[in-house]
DRENNUZA-411122 format. One record per residue (C-alpha): x, y, z; residue number from 0. Coordinates in Angstrom, 2 decimals, padded with zeros to 5 digits. Example, Ala and Ser with C-alpha at 12.3 -4.5 7.8 and 13.67 -1.06 7.14 Angstrom:
REM DRENNUZA-411122
(node (012.30, -004.50, 007.80), 0)
(node (013.67, -001.06, 007.14), 1)
END
This chain:
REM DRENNUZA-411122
(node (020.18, -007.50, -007.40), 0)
(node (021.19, -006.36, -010.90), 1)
(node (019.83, -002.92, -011.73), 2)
(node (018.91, -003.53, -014.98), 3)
(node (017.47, -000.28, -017.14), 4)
(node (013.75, -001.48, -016.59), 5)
(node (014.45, -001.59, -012.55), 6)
(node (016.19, 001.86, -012.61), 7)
(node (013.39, 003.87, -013.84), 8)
(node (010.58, 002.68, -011.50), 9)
(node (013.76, 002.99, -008.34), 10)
(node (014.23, 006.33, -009.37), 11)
(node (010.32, 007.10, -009.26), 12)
(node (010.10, 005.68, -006.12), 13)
(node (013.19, 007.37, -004.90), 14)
(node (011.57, 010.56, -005.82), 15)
(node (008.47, 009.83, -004.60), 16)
(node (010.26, 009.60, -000.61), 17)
(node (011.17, 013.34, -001.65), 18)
(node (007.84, 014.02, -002.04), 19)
(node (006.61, 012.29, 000.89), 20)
(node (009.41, 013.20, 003.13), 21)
(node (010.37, 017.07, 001.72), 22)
(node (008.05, 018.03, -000.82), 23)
(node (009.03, 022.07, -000.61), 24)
(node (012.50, 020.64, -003.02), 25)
(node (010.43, 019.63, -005.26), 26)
(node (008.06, 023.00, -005.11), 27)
(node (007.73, 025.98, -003.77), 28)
(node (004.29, 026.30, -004.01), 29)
(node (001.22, 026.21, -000.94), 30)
(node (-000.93, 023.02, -002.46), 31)
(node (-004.10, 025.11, -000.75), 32)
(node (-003.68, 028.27, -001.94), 33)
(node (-006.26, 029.42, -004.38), 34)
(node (-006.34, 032.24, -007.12), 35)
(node (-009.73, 032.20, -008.70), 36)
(node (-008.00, 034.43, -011.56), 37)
(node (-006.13, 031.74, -012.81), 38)
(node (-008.54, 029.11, -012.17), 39)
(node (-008.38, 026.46, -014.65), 40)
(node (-004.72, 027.59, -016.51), 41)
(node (-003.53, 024.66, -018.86), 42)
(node (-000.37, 023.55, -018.22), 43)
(node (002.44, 026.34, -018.94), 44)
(node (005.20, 028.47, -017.38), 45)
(node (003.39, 029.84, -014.43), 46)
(node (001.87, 026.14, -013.84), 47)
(node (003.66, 023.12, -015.47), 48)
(node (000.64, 020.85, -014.42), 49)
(node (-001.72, 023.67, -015.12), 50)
(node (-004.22, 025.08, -011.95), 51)
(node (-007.48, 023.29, -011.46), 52)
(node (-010.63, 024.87, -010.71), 53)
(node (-010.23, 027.05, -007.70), 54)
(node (-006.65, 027.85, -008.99), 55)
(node (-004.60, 025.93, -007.11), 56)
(node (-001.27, 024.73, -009.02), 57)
(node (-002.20, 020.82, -009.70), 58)
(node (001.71, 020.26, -009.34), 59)
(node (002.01, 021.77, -005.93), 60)
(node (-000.99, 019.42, -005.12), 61)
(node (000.15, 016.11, -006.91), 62)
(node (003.44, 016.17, -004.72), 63)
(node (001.70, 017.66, -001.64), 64)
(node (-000.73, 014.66, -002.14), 65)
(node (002.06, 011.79, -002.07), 66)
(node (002.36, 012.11, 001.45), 67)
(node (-001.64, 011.94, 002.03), 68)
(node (-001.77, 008.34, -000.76), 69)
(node (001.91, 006.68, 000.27), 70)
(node (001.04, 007.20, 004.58), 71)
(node (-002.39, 005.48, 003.99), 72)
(node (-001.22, 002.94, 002.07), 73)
(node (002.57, 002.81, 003.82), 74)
(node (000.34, 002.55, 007.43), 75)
(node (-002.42, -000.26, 005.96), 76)
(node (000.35, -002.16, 004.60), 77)
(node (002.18, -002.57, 008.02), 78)
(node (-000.33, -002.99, 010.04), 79)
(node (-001.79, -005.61, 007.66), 80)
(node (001.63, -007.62, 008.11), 81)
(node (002.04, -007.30, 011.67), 82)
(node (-001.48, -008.86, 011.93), 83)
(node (-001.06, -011.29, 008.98), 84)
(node (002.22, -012.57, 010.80), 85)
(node (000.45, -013.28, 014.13), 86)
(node (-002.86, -014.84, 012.76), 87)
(node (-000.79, -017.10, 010.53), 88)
(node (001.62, -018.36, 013.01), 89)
(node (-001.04, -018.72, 015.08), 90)
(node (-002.86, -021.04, 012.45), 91)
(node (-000.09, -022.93, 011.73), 92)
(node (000.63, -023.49, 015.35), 93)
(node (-002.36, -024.01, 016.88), 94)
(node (-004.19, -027.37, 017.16), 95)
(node (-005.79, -028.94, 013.99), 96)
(node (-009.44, -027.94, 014.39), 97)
(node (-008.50, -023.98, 015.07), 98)
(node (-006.31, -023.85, 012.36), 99)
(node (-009.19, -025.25, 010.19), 100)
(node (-011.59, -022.65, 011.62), 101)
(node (-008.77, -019.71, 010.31), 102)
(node (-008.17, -021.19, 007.19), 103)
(node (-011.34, -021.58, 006.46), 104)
(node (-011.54, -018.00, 007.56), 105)
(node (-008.78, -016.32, 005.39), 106)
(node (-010.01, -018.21, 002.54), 107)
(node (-013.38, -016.63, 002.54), 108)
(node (-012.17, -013.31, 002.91), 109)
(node (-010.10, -013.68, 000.55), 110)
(node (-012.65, -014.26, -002.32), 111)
(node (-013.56, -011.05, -001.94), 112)
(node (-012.60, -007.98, -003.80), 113)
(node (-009.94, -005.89, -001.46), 114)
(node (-011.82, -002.63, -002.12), 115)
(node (-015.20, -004.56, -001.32), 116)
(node (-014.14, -005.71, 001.76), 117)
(node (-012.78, -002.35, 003.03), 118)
(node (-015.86, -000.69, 001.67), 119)
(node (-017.87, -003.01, 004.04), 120)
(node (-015.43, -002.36, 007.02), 121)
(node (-016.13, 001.29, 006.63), 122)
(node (-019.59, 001.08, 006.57), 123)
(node (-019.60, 000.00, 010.06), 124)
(node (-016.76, 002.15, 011.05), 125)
(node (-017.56, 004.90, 009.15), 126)
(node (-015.46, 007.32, 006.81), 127)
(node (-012.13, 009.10, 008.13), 128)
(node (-008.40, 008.51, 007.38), 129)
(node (-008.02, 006.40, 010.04), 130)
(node (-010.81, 004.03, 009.39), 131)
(node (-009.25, 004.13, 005.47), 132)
(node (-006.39, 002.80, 007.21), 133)
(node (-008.20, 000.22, 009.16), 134)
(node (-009.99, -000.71, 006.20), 135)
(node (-007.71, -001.58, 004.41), 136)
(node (-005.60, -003.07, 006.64), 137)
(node (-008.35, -005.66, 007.38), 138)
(node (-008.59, -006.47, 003.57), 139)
(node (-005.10, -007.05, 003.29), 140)
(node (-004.49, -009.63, 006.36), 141)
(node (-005.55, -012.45, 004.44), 142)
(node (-003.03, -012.15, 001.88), 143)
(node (-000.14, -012.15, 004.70), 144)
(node (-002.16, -014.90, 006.99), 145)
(node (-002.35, -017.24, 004.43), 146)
(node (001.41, -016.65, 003.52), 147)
(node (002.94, -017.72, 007.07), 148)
(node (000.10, -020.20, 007.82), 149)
(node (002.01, -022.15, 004.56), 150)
(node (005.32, -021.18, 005.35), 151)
(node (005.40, -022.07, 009.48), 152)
(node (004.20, -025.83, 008.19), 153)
(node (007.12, -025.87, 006.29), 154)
(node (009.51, -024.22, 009.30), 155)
(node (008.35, -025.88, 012.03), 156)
(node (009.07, -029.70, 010.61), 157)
(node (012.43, -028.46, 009.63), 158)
(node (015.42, -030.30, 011.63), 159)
(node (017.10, -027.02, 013.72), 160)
(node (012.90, -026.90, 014.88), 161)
(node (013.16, -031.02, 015.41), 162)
(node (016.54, -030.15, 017.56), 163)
(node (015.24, -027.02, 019.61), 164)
(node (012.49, -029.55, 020.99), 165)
(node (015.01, -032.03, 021.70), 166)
(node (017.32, -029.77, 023.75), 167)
(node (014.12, -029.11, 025.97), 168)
(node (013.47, -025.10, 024.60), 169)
(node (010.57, -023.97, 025.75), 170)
(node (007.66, -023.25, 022.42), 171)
(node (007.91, -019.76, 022.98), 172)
(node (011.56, -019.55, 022.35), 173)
(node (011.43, -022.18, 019.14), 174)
(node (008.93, -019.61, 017.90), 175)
(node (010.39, -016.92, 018.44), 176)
(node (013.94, -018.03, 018.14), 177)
(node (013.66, -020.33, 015.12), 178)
(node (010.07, -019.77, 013.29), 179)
(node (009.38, -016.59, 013.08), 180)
(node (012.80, -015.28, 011.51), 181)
(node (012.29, -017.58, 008.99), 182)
(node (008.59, -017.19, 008.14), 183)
(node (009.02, -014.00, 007.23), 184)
(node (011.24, -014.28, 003.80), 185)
(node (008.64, -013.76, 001.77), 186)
(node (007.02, -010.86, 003.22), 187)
(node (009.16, -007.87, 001.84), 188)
(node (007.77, -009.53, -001.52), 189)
(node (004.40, -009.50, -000.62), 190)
(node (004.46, -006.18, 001.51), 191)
(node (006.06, -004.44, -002.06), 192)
(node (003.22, -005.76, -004.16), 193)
(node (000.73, -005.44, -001.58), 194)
(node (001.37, -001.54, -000.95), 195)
(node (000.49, -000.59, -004.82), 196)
(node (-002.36, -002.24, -004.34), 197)
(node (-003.33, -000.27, -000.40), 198)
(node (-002.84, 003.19, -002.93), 199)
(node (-005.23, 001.80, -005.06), 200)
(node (-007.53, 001.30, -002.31), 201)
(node (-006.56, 004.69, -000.29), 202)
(node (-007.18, 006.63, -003.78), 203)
(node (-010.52, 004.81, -004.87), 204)
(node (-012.28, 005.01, -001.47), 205)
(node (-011.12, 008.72, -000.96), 206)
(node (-012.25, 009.07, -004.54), 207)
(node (-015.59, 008.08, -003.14), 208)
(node (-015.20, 010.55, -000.60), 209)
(node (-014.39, 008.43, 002.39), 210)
(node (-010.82, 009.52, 003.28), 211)
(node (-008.99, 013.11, 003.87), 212)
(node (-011.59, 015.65, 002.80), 213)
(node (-011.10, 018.89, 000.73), 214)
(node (-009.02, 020.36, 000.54), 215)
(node (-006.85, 018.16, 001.71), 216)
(node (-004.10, 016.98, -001.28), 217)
(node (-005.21, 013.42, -002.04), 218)
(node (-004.50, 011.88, -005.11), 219)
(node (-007.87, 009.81, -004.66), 220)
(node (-009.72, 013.20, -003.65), 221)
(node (-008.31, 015.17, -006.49), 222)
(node (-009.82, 012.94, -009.32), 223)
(node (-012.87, 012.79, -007.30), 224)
(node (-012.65, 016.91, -007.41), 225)
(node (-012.54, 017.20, -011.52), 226)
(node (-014.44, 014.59, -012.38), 227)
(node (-017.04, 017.29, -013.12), 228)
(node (-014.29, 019.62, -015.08), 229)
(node (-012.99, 016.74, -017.70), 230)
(node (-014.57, 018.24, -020.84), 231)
(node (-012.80, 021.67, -019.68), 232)
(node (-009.59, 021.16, -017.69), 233)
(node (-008.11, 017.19, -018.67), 234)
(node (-004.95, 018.02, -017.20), 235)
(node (-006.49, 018.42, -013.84), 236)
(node (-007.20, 014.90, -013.29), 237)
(node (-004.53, 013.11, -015.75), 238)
(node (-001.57, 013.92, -013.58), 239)
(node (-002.68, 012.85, -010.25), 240)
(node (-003.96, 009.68, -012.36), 241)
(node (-000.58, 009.32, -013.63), 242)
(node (001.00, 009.84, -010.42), 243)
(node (-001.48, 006.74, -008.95), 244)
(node (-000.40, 004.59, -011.91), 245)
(node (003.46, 005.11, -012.24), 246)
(node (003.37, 004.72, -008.30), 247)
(node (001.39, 001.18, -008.75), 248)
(node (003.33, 000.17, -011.47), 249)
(node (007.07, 001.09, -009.94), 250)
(node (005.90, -001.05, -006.35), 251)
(node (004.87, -004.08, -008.48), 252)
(node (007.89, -003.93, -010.85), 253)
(node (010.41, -003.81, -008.15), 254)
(node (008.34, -006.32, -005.82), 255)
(node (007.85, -009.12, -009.10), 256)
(node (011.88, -008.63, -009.24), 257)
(node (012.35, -009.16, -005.28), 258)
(node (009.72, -012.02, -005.51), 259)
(node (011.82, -013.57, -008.49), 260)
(node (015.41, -012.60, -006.37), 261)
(node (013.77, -014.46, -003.44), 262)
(node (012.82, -017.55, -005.49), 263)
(node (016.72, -018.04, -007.23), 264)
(node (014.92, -017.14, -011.00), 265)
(node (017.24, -013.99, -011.13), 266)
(node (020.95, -013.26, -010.22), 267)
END
């Protein structure tokens, strides 16, 4: 892949975002729950370069603090909406014609709706908590996978090395395994890229509407929902962990619309 100047910049985001995620004290210094009601609502300057929101906590300690809380929701929804994508869709595309219909018919219609609808309506059964965040979104996301390998294992299993494996007397379990599945799954680093901007999206809007980690928890989503009623007064406290949501969203889908152009030959 040629790391062109407008791949670099979101890499090196998203390489510093793993800091954050995976050793956030090198980045500060600073305990993301600690509050000083004397310096409550400090613009941004030397003693806090993102400023302290309303109880006083530094908004910078709690924007990298909160990476961990946004990027495991999403990292977690994402896989687990894969692993279940992969299985449903192989299971489509080898399963007789009028069960294949019936989970076709299936992804399509969850797939008309919205991804944030769908995991809102999951969680009103489930009911609010990071793990039923994760759950919800997860569900909203299998479609988008399903529909993926139901497409590609048409395409794999009339291939000739598929035609051959049934010839030499291999049992279906070992074509599948053997032959299909390694190479149903090309596209889903693509999709998996893309489709994790869009699970922080969902993690941050739902805990925004206070249905994942609670205060005082460090959540992006939980933060803007925490100075929405400070805007007029303190701006800084909800810009940056906006910002941080955006350039996060917008470095995933960069890199993944360059691996999904790599994968299809457009691209050295």
């Amino acid at each position: 892949m040629t790391w062109s100047r407008s791949l670099l910049v979101p890499a090196a985001f998203l390489a510093l975002l793993a800091v954050a995620v995976a050793a956030p004290g090198l980045l500060t210094g600073v305990d993301p729950l600690a509050a000083d009601p004397v310096s409550a609502l400090a613009p941004p300057g030397g003693a806090h370069w993102f400023g302290s929101d309303h109880l006083g906590r530094d908004v910078l300690s709690r924007v990298v603090h909160g990476a961990r809380h946004s990027l495991s929701i999403g990292v977690t929804a994402t896989a687990l909406a894969v692993a279940a994508g992969v299985l449903l869709g192989l299971a489509a595309g080898l399963s007789p014609k009028w069960l294949d219909e019936a989970l076709a018919r299936s992804f399509d219609v969850l797939s008309t709706l919205p991804e944030l609808l769908l995991a809102l309506l999951v969680i009103a059964v489930t009911g609010p908590g990071t793990g039923n965040v994760i759950f919800a979104i997860a569900v909203a996301q299998v479609p988008n996978y399903a529909r993926v390998i139901r497409a590609q294992t048409f395409v794999v299993r009339r291939a000739g090395y598929v035609e051959q494996a049934v010839t030499f007397g291999r049992s279906r379990a070992a074509i599948t395994a053997g032959h299909v599945l390694p190479n149903v799954l090309g596209p889903i680093p693509v999709l998996a890229t893309i489709g994790l901007g869009q699970a922080v999206i969902a993690a941050s809007g739902l805990s925004f509407l206070g249905m994942g980690p609670q205060p005082p928890a460090a959540e992006w989503g939980a933060m803007l929902s925490e100075a929405r009623n400070y805007l007029r007064v303190a701006w800084w406290e909800a810009l940056f962990p906006g910002v941080a949501i955006t350039l996060t969203v917008v470095s995933l889908t960069v890199v993944g619309r360059r691996l999904q152009r790599r994968f299809e030959g457009r691209t050295p």
